[in-house]
N, C-alpha and C positions, 0 to 999 in steps of 0.2 A: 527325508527331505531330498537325499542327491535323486532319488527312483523319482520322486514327483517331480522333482524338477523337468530329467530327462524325461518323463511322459508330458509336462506340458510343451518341451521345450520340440518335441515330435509333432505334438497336435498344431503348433503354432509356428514351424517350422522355423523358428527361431532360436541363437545362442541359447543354452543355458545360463553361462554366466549374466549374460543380459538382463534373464527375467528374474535371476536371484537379484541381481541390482536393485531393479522395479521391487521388488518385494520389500526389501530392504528399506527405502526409501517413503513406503507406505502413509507415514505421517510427517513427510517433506514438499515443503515448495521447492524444486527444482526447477532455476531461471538458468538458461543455457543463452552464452554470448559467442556468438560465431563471428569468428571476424575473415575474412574473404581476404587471399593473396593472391596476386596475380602470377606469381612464379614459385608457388606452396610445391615444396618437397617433404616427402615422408610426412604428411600432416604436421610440418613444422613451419615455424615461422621465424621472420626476425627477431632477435634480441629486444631491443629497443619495442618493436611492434610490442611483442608479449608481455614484455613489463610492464609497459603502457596500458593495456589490456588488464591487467593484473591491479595494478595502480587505480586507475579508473572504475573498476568493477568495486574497489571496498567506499571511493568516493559515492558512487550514484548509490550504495549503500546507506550512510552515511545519512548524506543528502533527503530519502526518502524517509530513513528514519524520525529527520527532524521535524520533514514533512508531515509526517502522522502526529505529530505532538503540537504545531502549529504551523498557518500558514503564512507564508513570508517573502518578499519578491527577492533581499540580499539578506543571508545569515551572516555572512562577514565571522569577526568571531564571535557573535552570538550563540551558535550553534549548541543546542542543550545537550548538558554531557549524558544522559541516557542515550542520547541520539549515537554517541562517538563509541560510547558500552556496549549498544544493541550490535558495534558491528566484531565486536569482539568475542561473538560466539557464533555468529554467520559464516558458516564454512564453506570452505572452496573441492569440487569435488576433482576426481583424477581429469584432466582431461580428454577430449573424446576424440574419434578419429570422425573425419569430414571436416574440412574446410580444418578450422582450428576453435576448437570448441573449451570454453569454460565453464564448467557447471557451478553456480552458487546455491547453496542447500540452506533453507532457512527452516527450522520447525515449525508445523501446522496443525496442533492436536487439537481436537474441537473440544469445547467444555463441555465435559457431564451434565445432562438435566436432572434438574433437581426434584425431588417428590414431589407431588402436588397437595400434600397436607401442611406442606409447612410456608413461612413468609420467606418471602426474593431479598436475598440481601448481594451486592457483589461483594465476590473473594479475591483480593487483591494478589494474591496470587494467581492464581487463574487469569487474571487482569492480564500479569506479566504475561503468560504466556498465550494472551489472544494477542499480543501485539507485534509478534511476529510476523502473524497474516496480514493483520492490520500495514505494514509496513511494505511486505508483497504487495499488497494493492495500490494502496498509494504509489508504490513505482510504476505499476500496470499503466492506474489512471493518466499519471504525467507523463510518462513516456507516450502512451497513444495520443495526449494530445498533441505532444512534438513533431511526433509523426501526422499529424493529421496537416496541422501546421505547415512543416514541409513539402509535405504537398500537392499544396495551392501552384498557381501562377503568380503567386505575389507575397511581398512582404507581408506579415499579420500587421493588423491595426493598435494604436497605443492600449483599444479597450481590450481587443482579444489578446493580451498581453498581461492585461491586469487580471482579465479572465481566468487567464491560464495560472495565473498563484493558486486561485481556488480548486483547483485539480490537483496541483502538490510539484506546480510546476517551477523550479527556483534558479536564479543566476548560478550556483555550483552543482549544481542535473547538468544546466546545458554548458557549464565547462569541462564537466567529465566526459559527457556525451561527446563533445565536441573534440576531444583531444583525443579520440581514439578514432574519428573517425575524416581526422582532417591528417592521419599519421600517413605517409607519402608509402609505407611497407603494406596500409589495408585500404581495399576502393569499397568494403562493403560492409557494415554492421547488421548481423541479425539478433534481433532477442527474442527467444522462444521460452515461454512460459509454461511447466506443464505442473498444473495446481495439483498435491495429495490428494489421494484418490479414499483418506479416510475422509475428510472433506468437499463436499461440495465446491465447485471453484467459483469465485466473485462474482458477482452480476454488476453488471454484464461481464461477462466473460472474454479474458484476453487473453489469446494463444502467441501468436506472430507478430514482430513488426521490424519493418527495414529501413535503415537510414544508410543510402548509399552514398558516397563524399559528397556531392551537390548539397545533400540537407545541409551541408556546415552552414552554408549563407544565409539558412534562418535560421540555426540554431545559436549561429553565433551574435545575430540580429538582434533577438529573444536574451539571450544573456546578458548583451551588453546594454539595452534598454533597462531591463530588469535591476540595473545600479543606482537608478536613476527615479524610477515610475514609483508614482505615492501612491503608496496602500495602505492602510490602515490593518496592524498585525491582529493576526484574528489565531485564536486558540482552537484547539479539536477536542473534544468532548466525547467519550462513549459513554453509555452506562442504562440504566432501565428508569421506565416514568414511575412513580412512587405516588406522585399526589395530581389530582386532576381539580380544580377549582375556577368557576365561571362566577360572572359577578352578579351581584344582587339582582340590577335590573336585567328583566330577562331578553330582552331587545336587546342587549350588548353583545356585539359580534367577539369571538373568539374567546381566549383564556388563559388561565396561567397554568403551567405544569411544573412540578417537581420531578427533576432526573436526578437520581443518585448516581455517581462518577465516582473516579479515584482522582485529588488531585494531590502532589507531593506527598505520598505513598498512603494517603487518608480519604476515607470515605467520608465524602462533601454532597448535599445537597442543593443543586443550582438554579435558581428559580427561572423559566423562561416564561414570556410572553408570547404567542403564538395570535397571527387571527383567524377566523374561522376555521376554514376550510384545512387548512395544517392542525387548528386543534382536534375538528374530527377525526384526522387521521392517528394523531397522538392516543382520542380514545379506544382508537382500534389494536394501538401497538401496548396500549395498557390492556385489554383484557387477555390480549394472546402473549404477554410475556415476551415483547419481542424486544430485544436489545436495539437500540439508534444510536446515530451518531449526531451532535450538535459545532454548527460552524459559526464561532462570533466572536465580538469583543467581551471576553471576562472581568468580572468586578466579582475580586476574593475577600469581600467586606461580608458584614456577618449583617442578612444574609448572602450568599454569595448568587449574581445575578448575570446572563446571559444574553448582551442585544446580538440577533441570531440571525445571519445570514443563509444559513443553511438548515435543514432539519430533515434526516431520514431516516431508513430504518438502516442496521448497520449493515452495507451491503459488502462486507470482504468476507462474512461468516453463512454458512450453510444453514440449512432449517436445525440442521443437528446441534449445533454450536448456537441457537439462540435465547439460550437459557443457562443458566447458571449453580453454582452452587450456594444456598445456604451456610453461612457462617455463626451462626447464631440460634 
């Protein structure tokens, strides 16, 4: 390994230890938070700055976690304790030299596919460990929207606020957000994303985004609206279609679908309504085995039923990760 190393590290004229790192990291989301000082010595920064940074990093954590599990404009202390769990194994890596860099390392091991002679069941294990990316993304998602957000020329509107829940945007994102970047020691925040490379990364795909101190005035806009603004709490759903059923009369637009999901640690079947045009797409994600993701109000009455705001395929997983294992 040291000879490979140093023959790649020749070809690519780059550190070795570097690309051991890279290697290393293979089946990691690696989210890098650079925070910009204006009087940075030795790639060091203030006290306070860094803790700050540090502190904030396990919130937007956190926060996004909860995100993935449902969406919600204030968690307050509602926040689900899987959400507070998920960030107790999210590691923080050595930091880097440039500016003052954080690396947060989440795991991102795509699921085995499964034979093709046998039935699609999800493995709740497995489950656990797709929600890791799952969680990566969702931060993706909300944070580009903050950033888009900021911007503008203007404050966002009460709807593009409401909007922004459904991206995994919530009042404790943009107090984390906002507290590292309104801190008088940093004038710059970067977050660089660089998705496993045994994984395909998200689609669409998020590398870069910058929130230099001026974003506070929407972010902290957004936050503090977000205390206030009525939304009706909507659940996150992943799992595969199981049952495709259209009604008698053949004139009736659209259909009913069964998705098996995991909900409180049990495999649930949830009946959605779709109309047309979404259910042919659902019968295309049922012949190819493709995992989605469902955004709505939940009813866990027997049977358990989904009015759905949302309906895709799950886009934080690669084509490799869209299939599952068999448990049965």
């Amino acid at each position: 390994m040291r000879i490979l190393l140093h023959q790649l590290a020749d070809l690519e004229r780059r550190d070795p230890q570097t690309i051991s790192s890279e290697i290393s990291l293979i089946y990691f989301d690696v989210t890098q938070l650079r925070a910009d000082h204006p009087q940075l010595i030795d790639d060091s920064i203030p006290l306070n700055a860094g803790y700050q940074l540090f502190e904030s990093a396990r919130k937007i954590v956190i926060s996004s976690a909860a995100a993935t599990i449902r969406r919600q404009g204030h968690f307050g202390q509602s926040v689900p304790l899987k959400a507070r769990d998920h960030a107790r194994h999210v590691r923080l890596g050595q930091t880097r030299r440039g500016s003052y860099i954080l690396p947060v390392i989440s795991p991102a091991r795509p699921a085995p596919p499964p034979p093709d002679d046998e039935q699609l069941h999800l493995d709740m294990d497995v489950e656990e460990t797709l929600f890791d990316r799952r969680v990566m993304t969702t931060m993706a998602h909300a944070l580009k929207t903050l950033e888009e957000m900021a911007s503008r020329d203007r404050l966002p509107s009460p709807s593009e606020i409401s909007d922004s829940v459904g991206e995994g945007v919530s009042r404790e994102l943009c107090v984390a957000l906002d507290s590292i970047i309104t801190s008088t020691e940093i004038t710059e925040l970067d977050v660089e994303f660089n998705w496993s490379r045994a994984s395909q990364p998200m689609s669409p795909e998020v590398a870069m985004l910058t929130f230099p101190r001026e974003s506070s005035v929407v972010v902290e806009h957004v936050a503090e609206k977000l205390k206030t603004i009525r939304r009706q709490r909507e659940h996150v759903l992943f799992g595969l279609i199981t049952d495709l059923h259209r009604g008698a009369d053949e004139e009736a637009l659209g259909g009913r679908i069964g998705m098996e999901t995991i909900i409180d640690r049990r495999r649930r079947v949830v009946w959605i309504d779709l109309d047309e045009e979404t259910y042919q797409q659902a019968v295309r994600y049922h012949g190819s085995r493709t995992r989605v993701v469902a955004r709505g109000v939940l009813q866990t009455g027997r049977p358990a039923t989904m009015d759905v705001s949302h309906f895709a395929p799950d886009y934080s997983l690669s084509e490799s990760s869209l299939l599952v294992n068999p448990t049965d």
